[in-house]
C-alpha positions as CSV (number, residue, x, y, z in Angstrom):
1,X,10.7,-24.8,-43.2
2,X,7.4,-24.5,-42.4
3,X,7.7,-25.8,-38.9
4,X,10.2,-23.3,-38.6
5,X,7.9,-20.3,-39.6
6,X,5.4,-21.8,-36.7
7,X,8.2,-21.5,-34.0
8,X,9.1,-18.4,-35.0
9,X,5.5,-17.3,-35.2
10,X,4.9,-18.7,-31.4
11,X,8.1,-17.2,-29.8
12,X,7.4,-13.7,-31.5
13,X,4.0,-14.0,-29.7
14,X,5.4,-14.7,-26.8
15,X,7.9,-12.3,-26.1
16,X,5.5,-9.7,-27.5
17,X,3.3,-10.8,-24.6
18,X,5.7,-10.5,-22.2
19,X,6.9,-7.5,-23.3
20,X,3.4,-6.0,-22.6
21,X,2.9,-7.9,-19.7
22,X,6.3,-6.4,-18.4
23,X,5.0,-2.8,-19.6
24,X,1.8,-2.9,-17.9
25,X,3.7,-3.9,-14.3
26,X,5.8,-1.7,-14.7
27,X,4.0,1.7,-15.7
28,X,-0.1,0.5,-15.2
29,X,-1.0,-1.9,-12.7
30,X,0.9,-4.1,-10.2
31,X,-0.2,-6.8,-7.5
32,X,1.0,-6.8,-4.1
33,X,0.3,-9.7,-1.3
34,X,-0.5,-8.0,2.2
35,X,1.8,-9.7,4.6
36,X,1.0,-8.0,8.0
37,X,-2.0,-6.7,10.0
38,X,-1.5,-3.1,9.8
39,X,-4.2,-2.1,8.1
40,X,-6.9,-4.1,9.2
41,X,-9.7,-4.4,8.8
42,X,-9.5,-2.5,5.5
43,X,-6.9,-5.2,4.1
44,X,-6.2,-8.1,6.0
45,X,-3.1,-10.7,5.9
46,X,-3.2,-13.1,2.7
47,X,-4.8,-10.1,0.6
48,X,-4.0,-9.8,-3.2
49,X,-4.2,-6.5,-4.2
50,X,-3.8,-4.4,-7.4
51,X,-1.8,-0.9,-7.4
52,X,-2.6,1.7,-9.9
53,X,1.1,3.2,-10.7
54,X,0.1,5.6,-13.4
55,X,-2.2,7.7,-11.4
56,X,0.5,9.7,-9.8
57,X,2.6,9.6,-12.2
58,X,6.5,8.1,-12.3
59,X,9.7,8.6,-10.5
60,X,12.6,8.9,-13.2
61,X,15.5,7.4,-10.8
62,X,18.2,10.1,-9.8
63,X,16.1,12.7,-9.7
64,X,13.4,14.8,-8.1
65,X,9.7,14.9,-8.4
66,X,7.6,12.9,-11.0
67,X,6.7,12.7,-14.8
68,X,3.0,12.3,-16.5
69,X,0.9,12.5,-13.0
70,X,-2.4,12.5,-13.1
71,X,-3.3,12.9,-9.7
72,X,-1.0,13.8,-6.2
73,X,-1.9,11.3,-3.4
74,X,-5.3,12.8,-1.1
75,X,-5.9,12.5,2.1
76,X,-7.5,8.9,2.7
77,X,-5.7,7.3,-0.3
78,X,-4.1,4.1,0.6
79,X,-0.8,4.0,-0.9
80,X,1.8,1.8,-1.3
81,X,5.2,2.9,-1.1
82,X,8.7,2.5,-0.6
83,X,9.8,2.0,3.1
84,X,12.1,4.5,4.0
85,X,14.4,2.8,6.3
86,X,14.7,-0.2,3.9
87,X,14.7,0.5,0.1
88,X,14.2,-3.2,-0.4
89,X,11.0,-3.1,1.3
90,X,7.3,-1.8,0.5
91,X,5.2,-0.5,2.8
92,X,1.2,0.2,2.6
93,X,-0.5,2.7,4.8
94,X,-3.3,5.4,4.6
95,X,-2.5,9.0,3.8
96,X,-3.5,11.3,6.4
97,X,-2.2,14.6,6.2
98,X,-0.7,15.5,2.9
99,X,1.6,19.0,1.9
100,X,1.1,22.0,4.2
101,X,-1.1,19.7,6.8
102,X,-0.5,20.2,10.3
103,X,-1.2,16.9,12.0
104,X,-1.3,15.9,16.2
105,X,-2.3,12.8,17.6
106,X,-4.1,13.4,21.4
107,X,-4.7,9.8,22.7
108,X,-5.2,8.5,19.6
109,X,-7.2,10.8,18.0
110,X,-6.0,12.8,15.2
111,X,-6.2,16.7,15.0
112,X,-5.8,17.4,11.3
113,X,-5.5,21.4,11.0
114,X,-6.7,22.1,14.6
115,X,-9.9,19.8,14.2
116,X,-10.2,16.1,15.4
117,X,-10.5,13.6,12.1
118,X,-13.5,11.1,11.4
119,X,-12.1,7.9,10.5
120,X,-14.4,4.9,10.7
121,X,-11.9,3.0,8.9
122,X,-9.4,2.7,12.3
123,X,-9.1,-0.1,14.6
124,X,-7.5,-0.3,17.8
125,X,-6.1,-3.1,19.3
126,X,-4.1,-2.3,22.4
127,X,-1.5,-4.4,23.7
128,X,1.5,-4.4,26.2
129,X,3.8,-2.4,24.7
130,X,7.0,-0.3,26.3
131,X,6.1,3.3,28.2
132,X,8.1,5.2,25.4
133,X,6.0,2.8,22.2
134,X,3.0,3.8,23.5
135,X,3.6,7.3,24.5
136,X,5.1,8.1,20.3
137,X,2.3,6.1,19.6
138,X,-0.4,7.8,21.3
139,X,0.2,11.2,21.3
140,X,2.1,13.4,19.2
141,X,3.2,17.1,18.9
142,X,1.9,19.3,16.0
143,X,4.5,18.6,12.8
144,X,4.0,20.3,9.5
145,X,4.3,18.4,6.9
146,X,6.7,19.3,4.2
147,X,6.4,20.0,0.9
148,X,7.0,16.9,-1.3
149,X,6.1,14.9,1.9
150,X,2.9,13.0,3.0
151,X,2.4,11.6,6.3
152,X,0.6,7.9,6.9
153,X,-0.7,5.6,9.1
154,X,-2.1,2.1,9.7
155,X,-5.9,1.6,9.9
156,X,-4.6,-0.6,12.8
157,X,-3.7,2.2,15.0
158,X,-2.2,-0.1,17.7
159,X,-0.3,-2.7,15.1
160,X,1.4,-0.2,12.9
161,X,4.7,1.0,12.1
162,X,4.6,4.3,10.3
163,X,5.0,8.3,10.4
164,X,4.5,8.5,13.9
165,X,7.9,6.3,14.2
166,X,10.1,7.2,11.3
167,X,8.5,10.4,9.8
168,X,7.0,11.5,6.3
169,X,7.0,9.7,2.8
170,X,9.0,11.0,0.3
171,X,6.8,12.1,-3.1
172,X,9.4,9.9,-4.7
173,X,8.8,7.3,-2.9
174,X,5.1,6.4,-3.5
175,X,4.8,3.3,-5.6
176,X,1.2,4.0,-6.0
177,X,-2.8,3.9,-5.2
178,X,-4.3,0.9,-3.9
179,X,-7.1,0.2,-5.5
180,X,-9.1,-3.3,-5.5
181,X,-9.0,-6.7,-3.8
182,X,-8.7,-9.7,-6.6
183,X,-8.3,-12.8,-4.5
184,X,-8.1,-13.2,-0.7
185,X,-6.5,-15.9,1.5
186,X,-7.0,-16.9,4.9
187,X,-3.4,-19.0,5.2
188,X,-4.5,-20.2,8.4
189,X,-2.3,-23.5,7.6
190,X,1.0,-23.9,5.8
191,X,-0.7,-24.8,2.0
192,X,0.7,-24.5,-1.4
193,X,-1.1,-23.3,-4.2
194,X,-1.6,-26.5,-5.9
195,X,-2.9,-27.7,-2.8
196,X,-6.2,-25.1,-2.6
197,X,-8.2,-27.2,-4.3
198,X,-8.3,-29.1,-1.2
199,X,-8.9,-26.0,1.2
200,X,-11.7,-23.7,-1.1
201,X,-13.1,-22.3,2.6
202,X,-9.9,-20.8,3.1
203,X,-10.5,-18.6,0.1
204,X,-12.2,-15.2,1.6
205,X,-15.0,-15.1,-1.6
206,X,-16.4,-12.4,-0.2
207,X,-13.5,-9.9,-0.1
208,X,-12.7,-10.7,-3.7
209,X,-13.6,-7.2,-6.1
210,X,-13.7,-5.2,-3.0
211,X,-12.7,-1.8,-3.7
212,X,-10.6,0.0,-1.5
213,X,-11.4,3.4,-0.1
């Protein structure tokens, strides 16, 4: 009987811990794995990241708008999102123009409201690249942005996919705030996890903690 009472005792404690865990990935914090280079050098492939979720609040499904925000994304918030041309995918880029914004890109400067933005987070890594690429990419008309609508871009100007291509993110859509780096990768070679014991200089130390702004 009594061994019993201990088992019961041990899976109560564990599905409450997973019940929490569960909770807190799906309403407080979430990790995410940076797969591509679009926003380097802010995040760079083989970055873990955390995602606060409950800052701007939560999308109830089949509806409009959120619940229990705290904060609506700012301009220079990197946010991670849900693609719009593929649900199943998420996306993270840096909000540059948010609600009411008018935003225009003159070889590859931005003009944010009729003045040219200061970003000394960009990076631009030109490349061959088709006449009609570069010319969406480079330069751009004046677009207002909606309301309910935020548009972003890479920190890799040259190496991302993003509003200048496909247009604004959806309110609804935003995932949440990226917020700090807690482990960092180099996967220069195809390793396993159980095998980084063998490969510790592949671990990028000094990224690890690094706040993201």
């Amino acid at each position: 009987m009594r061994q019993k009472g201990k088992l019961r005792e041990y899976v109560e404690a564990f599905a409450v811990a997973l019940l929490i865990a569960l909770l807190v990935r799906t309403f407080v914090i979430q990790a995410f794995k940076i797969p591509s280079g679009s926003m380097e050098n802010t995040l760079l492939v083989g970055d873990h990241i955390f995602v606060n979720k409950f800052l701007y609040g939560y999308h109830i499904p089949y509806t409009k708008g959120r619940t229990l925000a705290y904060h609506t994304p700012e301009r220079g918030d990197i946010i991670v999102f849900v693609f719009p041309e593929d649900p199943s995918k998420d996306f993270i880029k840096r909000v540059v123009a948010i609600p009411g914004d008018t935003v225009e890109i003159r070889d590859k400067v931005v003009i944010l409201n009729g003045e040219s933005l200061r970003e000394g987070y960009t990076q631009f890594a030109d490349g061959q690249m088709t006449d009609g690429y570069v010319r969406s990419r480079d330069n751009m008309p004046p677009v207002k942005v909606p309301p309910g609508k935020y548009f972003v871009m890479g920190d890799n100007r040259d190496r991302s996919y993003d509003s200048r291509f496909w247009g604004f993110v959806d309110e609804d859509a935003v995932i949440g705030k990226a917020m700090v780096i807690y482990f960092s990768l180099d996967w220069g070679i195809d390793l396993r996890w159980y095998q980084l014991w063998r490969y510790p200089e592949l671990v990028r130390w000094e990224r690890i903690g690094n706040m993201l702004r």
